[in-house]
LUMKE-94144 format. One record per residue: x, y, z of N, C-alpha, C in turn. Coordinates in steps of 0.1 Angstrom, whole numbers, plus 5000, padded with zeros to 4 digits. Layout:
# LUMKE-94144
XYZXYZXYZ
...
# end
This chain:
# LUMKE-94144
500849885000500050005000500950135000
501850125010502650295011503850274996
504050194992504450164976503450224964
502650254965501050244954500650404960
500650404969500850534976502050624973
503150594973504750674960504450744951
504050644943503950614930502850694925
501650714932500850824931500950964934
501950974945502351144949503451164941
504051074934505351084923504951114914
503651064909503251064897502751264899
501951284906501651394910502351504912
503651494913504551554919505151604906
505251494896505751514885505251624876
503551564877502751654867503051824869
503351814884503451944890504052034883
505151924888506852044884507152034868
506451974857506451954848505752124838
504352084848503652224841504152374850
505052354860505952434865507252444857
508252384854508952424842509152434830
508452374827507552374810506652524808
505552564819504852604810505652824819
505452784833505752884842507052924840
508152844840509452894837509852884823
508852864812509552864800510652754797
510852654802512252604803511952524789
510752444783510552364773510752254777
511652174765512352014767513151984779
514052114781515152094792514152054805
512952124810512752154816511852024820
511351964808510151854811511451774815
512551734808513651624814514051674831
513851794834514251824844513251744857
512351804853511151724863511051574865
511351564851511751384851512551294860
513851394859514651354866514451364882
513751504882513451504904512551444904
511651374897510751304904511051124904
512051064895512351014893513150974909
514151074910514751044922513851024935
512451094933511751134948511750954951
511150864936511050754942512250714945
513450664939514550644946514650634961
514950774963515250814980514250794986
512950784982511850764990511850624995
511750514984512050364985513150334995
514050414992515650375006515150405016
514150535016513450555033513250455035
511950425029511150315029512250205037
512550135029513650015032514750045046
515150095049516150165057515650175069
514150225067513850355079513350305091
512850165087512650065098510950095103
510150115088509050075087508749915081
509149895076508849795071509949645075
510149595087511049545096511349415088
510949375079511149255070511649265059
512349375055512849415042514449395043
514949425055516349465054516849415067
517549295064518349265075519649265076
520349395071521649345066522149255057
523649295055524049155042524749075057
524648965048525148835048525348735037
526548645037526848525030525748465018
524648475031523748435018523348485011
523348635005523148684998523948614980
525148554985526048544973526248354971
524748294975524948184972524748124962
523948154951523548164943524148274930
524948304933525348424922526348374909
526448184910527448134899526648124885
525248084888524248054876524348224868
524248324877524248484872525648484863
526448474867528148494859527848414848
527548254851527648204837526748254826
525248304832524348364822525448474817
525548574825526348694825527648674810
528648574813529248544804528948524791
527748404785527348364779527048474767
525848564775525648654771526648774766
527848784767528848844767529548794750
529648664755530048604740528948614731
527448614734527048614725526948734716
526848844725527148984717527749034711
529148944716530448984712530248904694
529748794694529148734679528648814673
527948844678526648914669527249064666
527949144673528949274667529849194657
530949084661532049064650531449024638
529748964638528948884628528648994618
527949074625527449264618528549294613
529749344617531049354612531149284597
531749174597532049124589530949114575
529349114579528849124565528749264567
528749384571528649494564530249514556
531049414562532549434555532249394537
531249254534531449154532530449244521
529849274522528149284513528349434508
529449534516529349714511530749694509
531249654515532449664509533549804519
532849794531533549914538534049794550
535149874554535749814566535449924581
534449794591533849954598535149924613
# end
């Protein structure tokens, strides 16, 4: 609920400061990315409250070991996927080499 509850004063928060530097300060584009970005953060720092602040007593118990017991299946995905991109750039490479006749 106090999640869905954020996300609603964020959202709100946004529209605010949006038709505050957009329309009141003249700012335009800069100005709509500007709002984006502080409301963007409100949820950030708000969620760390959230987590941190010792409302929610089940979220955060410190690290520990177990956190990293599981983390071999992630590397290999991690890897895998590494090579595979690494294909798929040297693959693009070679037919735009292959087919235009440019060396990129």
């Amino acid at each position: 609920m106090d999640i869905g509850c954020l996300s609603a004063f964020s959202f709100k928060f946004h529209v605010l400061l949006s038709w505050i530097f957009v329309s009141k300060l003249n700012l335009g584009t800069p100005g709509a990315m500007d709002a984006l970005t502080i409301s963007s953060w409100l949820i950030v720092i708000r969620q760390l409250m959230y987590i941190f602040g010792g409302r929610c007593p089940n979220t955060w118990r410190g690290s520990s070991i177990s956190a990293f017991t599981d983390v071999l299946p992630v590397v290999k995905l991690s890897i895998s996927y590494g090579r595979m991109l690494r294909s798929d750039l040297l693959w693009s490479q070679y037919t735009s080499c292959c087919c235009w006749g440019v060396l990129m």
